[in-house]
N, C-alpha and C positions, 0 to 999 in steps of 0.2 A: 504494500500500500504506500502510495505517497503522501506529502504534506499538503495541508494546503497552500503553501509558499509555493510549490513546484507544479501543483495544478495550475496554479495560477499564471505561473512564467509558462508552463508549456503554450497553455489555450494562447496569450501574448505571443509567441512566436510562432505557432498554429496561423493565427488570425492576418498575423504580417507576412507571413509566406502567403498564403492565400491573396492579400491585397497587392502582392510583388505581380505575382504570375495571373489573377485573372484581372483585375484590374492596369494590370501595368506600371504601378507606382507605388509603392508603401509608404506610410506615415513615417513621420519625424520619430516618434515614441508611441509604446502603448501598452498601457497597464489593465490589467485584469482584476476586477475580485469577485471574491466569491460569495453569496449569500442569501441563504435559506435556499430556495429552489430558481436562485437568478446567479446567473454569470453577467456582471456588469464589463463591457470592455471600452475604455477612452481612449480615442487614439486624437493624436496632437501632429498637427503641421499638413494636414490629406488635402489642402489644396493648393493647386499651380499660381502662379504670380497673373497669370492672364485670368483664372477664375476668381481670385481678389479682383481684378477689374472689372469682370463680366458682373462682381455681387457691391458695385459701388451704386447702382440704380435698383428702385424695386424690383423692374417687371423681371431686372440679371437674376438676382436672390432667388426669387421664385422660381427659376428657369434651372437655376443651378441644383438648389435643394432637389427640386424632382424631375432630375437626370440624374443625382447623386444616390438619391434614396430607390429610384426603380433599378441600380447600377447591383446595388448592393443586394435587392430583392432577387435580383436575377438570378443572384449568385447563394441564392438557399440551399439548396441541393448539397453546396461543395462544405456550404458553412453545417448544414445538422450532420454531415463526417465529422467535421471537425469535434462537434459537443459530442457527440459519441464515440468518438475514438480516446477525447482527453478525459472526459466525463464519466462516460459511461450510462449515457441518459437521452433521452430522445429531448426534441425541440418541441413546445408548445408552440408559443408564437416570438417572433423577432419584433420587436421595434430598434427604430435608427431616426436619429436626428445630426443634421449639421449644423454649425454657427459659420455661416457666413463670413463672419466680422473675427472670430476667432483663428476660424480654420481648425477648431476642432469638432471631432465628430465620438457621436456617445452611441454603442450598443447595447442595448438588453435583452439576454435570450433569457428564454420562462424554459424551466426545464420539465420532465414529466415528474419531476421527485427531488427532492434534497439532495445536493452531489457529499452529505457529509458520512455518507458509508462508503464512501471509496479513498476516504482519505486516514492516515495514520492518528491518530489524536493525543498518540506520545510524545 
């Protein structure tokens, strides 16, 4: 069994391989944790200096968020491997939000159950 510290770095380096190879680009940073039946994942820096431009107007923002958020939805498939490979738990549902203005972007998968019987608690 693993720690939760290690769950947690795996799913982050899970998540960024993932966003390297289907997406094209990976985040700056990204941190994972863990709690009750959610995998929260942050990641820092997922947009290009021309999409800072595209989101300096509203109708860019809007345009950007849902290309970004259908980008991600696409990519469900690859992502409930991923919580069941680190996990050991299927996906309920995904949500995904970006900040524009930050350039960060927040995950939260719903699992079918607590991930805390896969982990060591020594």
């Amino acid at each position: 069994m693993k720690k939760k510290g290690q769950l947690e770095m795996e799913l982050s380096a899970r998540i960024t391989q993932w966003e390297k190879e289907y997406l094209g680009r990976g985040s700056l940073t990204c941190k994972s944790d863990l709690l009750r039946d959610l995998a929260i994942v942050t990641l820092q820096g997922v947009l290009t200096p021309a999409e800072y431009e595209l989101a300096a107007k509203s109708s860019g923002r809007e345009q950007l968020k849902k290309y970004r958020n259908n980008l991600v939805e696409s990519g469900r498939v690859q992502l409930e491997t991923i919580i069941h490979d680190v996990l050991g738990r299927r996906l309920v549902s995904l949500h995904t939000d970006i900040s524009t203005k930050t350039g960060e972007r927040l995950i939260v998968f719903r699992l079918d159950a607590a991930w805390d019987d896969v982990v060591d608690k020594a």
